[in-house]
C-alpha positions in Angstrom: -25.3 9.2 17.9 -27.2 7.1 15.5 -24.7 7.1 13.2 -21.8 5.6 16.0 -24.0 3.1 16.6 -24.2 1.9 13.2 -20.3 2.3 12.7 -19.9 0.0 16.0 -22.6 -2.8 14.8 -20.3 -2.7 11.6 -17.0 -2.7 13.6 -18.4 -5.6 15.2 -18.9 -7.7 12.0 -15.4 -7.1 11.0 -13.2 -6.9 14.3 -12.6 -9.4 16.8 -13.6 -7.5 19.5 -15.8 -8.8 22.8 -19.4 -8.9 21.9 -19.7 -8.3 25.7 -18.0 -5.0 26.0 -19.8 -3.7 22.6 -22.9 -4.7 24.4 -21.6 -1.8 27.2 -20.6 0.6 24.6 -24.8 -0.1 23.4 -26.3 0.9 26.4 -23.6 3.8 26.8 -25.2 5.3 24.0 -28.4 5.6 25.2 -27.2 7.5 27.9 -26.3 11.3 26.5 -24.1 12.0 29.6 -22.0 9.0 28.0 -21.6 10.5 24.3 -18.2 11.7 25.1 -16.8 8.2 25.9 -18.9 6.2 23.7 -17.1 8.4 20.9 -13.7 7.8 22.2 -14.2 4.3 22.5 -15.6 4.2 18.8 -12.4 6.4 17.4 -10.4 3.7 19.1 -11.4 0.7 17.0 -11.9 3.1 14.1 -8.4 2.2 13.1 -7.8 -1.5 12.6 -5.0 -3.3 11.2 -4.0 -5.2 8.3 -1.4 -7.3 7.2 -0.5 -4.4 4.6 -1.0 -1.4 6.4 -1.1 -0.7 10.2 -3.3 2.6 9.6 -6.6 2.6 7.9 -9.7 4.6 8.9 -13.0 4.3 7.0 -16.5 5.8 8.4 -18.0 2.8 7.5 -18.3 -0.6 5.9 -19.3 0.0 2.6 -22.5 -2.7 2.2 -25.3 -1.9 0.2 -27.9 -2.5 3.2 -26.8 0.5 5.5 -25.8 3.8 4.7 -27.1 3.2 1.2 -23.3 2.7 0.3 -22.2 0.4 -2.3 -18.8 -1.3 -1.9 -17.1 -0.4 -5.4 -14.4 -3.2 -4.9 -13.3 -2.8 -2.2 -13.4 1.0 -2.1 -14.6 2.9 0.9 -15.2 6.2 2.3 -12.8 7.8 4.4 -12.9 8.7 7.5 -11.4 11.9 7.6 -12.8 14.2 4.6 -15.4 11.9 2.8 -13.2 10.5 -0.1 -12.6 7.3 -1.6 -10.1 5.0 -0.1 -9.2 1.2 -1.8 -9.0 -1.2 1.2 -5.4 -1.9 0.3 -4.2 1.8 0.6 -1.6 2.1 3.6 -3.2 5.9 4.5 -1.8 7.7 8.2 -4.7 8.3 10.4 -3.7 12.0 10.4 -4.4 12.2 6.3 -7.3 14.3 5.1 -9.0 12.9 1.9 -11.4 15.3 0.8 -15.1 13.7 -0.7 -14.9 13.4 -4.4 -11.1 12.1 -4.3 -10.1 8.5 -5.1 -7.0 7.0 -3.3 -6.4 3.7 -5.5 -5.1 0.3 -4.7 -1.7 -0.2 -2.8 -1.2 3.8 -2.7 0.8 5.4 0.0 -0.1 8.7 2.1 2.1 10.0 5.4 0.9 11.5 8.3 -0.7 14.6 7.5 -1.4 14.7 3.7 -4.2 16.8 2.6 -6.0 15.2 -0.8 -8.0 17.7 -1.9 -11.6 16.8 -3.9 -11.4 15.5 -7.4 -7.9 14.6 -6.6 -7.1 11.1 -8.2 -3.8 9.0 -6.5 -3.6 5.6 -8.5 -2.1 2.7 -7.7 1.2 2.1 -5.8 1.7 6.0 -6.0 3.6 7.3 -2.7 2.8 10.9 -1.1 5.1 11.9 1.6 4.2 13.3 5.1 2.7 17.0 4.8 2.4 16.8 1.8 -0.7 18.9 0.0 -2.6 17.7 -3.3 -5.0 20.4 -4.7 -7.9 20.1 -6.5 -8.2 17.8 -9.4 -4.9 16.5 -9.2 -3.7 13.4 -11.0 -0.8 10.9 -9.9 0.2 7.9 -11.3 3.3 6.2 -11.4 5.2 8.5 -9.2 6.4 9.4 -6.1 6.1 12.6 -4.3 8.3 13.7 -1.0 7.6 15.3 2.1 6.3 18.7 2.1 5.6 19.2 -1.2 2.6 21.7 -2.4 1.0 19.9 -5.6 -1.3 22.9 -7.1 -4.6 22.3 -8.3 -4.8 20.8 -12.1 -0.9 19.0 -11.6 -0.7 15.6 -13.9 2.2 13.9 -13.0 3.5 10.3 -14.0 1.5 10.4 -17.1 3.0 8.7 -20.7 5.5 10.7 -22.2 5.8 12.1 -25.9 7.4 9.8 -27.7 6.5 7.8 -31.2 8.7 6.4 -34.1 7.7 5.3 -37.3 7.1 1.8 -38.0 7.8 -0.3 -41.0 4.7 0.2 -42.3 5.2 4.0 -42.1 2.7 4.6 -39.2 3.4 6.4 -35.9 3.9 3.8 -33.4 4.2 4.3 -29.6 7.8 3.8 -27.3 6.7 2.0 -24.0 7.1 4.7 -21.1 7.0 2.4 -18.5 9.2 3.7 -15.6 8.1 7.0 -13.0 8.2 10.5 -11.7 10.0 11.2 -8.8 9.4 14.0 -6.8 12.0 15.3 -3.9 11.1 17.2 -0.7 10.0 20.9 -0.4 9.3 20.8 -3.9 5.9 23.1 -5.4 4.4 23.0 -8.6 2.3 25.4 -10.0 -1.0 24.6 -11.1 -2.0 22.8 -14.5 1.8 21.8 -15.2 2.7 18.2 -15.6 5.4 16.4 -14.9 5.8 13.0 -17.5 7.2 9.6 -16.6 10.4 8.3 -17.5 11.1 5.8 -20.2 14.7 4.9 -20.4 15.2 6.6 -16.8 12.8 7.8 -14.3 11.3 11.1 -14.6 13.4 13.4 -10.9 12.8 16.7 -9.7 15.0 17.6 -6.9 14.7 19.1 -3.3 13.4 22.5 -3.2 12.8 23.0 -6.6 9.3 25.7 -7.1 7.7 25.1 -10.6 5.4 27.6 -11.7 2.2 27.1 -13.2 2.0 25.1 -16.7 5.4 24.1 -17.0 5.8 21.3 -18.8 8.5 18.6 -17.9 8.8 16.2 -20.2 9.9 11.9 -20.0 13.4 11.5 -18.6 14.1 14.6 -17.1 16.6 15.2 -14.4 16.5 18.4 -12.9 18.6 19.5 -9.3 17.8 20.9 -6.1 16.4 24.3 -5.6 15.6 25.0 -9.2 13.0 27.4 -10.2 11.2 27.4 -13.4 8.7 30.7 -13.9 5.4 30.0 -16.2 5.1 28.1 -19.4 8.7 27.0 -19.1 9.1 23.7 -21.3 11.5 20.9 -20.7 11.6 18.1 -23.8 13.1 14.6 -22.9 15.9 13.5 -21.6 17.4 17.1 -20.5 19.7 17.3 -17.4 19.8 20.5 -15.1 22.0 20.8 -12.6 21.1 22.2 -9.1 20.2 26.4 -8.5 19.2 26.7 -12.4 16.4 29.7 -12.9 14.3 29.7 -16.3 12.8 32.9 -16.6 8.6 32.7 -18.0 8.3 30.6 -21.4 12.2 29.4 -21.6 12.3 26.0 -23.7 15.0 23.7 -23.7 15.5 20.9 -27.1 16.2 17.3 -26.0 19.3 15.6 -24.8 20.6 19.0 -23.8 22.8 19.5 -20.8 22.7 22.3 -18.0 25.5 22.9 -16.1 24.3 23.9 -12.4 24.0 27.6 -11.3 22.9 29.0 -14.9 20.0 31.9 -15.0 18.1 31.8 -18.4 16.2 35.1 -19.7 12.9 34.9 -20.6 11.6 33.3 -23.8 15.0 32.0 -24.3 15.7 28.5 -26.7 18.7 26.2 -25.7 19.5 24.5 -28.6 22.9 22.7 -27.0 24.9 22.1 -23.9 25.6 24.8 -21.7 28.5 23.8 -20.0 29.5 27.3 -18.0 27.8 28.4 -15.0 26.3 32.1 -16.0 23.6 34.2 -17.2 22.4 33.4 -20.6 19.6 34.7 -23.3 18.3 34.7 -26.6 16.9 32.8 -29.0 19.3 30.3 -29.8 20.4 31.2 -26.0 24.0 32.7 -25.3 25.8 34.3 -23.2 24.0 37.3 -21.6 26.7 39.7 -22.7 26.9 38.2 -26.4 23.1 38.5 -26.4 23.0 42.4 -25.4 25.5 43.1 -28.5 23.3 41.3 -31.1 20.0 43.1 -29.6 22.0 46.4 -29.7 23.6 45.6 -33.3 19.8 44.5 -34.8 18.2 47.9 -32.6 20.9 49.8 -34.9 20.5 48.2 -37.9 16.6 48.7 -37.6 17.3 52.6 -37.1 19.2 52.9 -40.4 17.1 51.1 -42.3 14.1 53.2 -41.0 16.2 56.3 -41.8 17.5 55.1 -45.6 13.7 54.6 -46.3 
């Protein structure tokens, strides 16, 4: 009760609200028969607008005199969960942000977003309704849909791999300067990143499930409905077409092309463009069938050499 009290002395300093009817909601809260209103009164002007975002809920002004909170500019603690919200964040009312997470300034949550602790959304990043971040997970320059299930660990919208050689013969760094975008109904295993685009943004599609430690490197553009199994890794710039499977630990070069409805074996290396919808294996990958006859031809060749020793 003590603690409502304090949030409505506070709500009073920053809302324009009659001093007569907080005066009411006071001596309400003397009164324990009264709790129940004076807390649905107080989770009515929880919620105040701004000229950024319509829905914001903090548990308290953050000012060094109560609560022993410190306001860290303009970071407070949310209302819903404990965690750190920037006062410029446009967060639903319905979001959960866990204590130890930090929502940065000018990010984006929907209705219903859980933000798990140690969970870190920077600035301008946009999470869609539903949507569930696990623990310690990292966005920044990115965009994630509606539904989506971000696993503990994820990184994604960090800088991409990419260096040249200067003229003085030192490894210099290519600007990555554009995002990740991440579609609806999409999963993503835990510890696998996802990078940020540099000549194009970064796009997983609709429905695509990503397994855990995947990586997905700068420019990628993969479909709808994908899946990619453990330690699958992308290099830049590739394009996948929509209901692709990578079995566990596939790799694809750079500036390959995947034609839509392929299925890639395990531990398989694409080297070039597969243009032909189809199962496909190896190491450079082929087709499946072309891949069985060279396993079959080295299995023989094996057995006579075993024999002629």
């Amino acid at each position: 009760m003590a603690y409502l009290v304090r949030n409505l002395k506070l709500l009073m300093t920053n809302c324009s609200f009659s001093k007569t009817l907080a005066s009411q909601i006071f001596r309400k809260a003397a009164n324990p028969e009264s709790s129940a209103l004076l807390i649905i009164t107080f989770r009515n002007f929880s919620a105040f607008h701004s000229s950024t975002c319509s829905y914001r809920s903090f548990a308290s002004t953050a000012v060094k005199s109560d609560n022993r909170m410190v306001n860290h500019q303009g970071f407070q603690e949310w209302s819903s969960g404990g965690g750190l919200c920037h006062n410029s964040a446009c967060i639903d009312p319905t979001a959960v942000v866990e204590i130890g997470a930090v929502v940065h300034p000018r990010a984006t949550l929907g209705a219903n977003v859980h933000v798990g602790s140690g969970v870190v959304v920077g600035p301008s990043v946009t999470v869609g309704h539903s949507t569930t971040l696990g623990y310690n997970v990292a966005l920044s320059n990115c965009s994630v849909g509606d539904l989506c299930v971000i696993h503990s660990g994820v990184c994604i919208g960090q800088d991409g791999f990419g260096f040249f050689v200067d003229e003085h013969g030192n490894m210099a760094k290519k600007p990555q300067t554009l995002y990740a975008r991440i579609g609806n109904h999409v999963e993503i295993g835990a510890n696998s990143c996802v990078d940020r685009g540099s000549w194009r943004d970064t796009t997983i599609g609709d429905y695509t499930k990503i397994d855990n430690l995947v990586q997905v490197g700068h420019n990628v553009i993969i479909g709808k409905s994908c899946i990619l199994c453990g330690q699958v890794g992308i290099a830049g710039s590739v394009t996948i077409g929509d209901y692709v499977t990578f079995g566990g630990r596939v790799a694809v070069r750079d500036h390959v092309s995947i034609v839509s409805k392929v299925r890639l074996a395990a531990n398989s290396l694409v080297t070039k463009d597969i243009k032909e919808p189809g199962d496909y294996g190896g190491f450079p990958a082929v087709p499946v069938q072309q891949w069985r006859r060279q396993m079959a031809a080295q299995s023989l060749n094996c057995k006579k050499d075993i024999k002629s020793s």
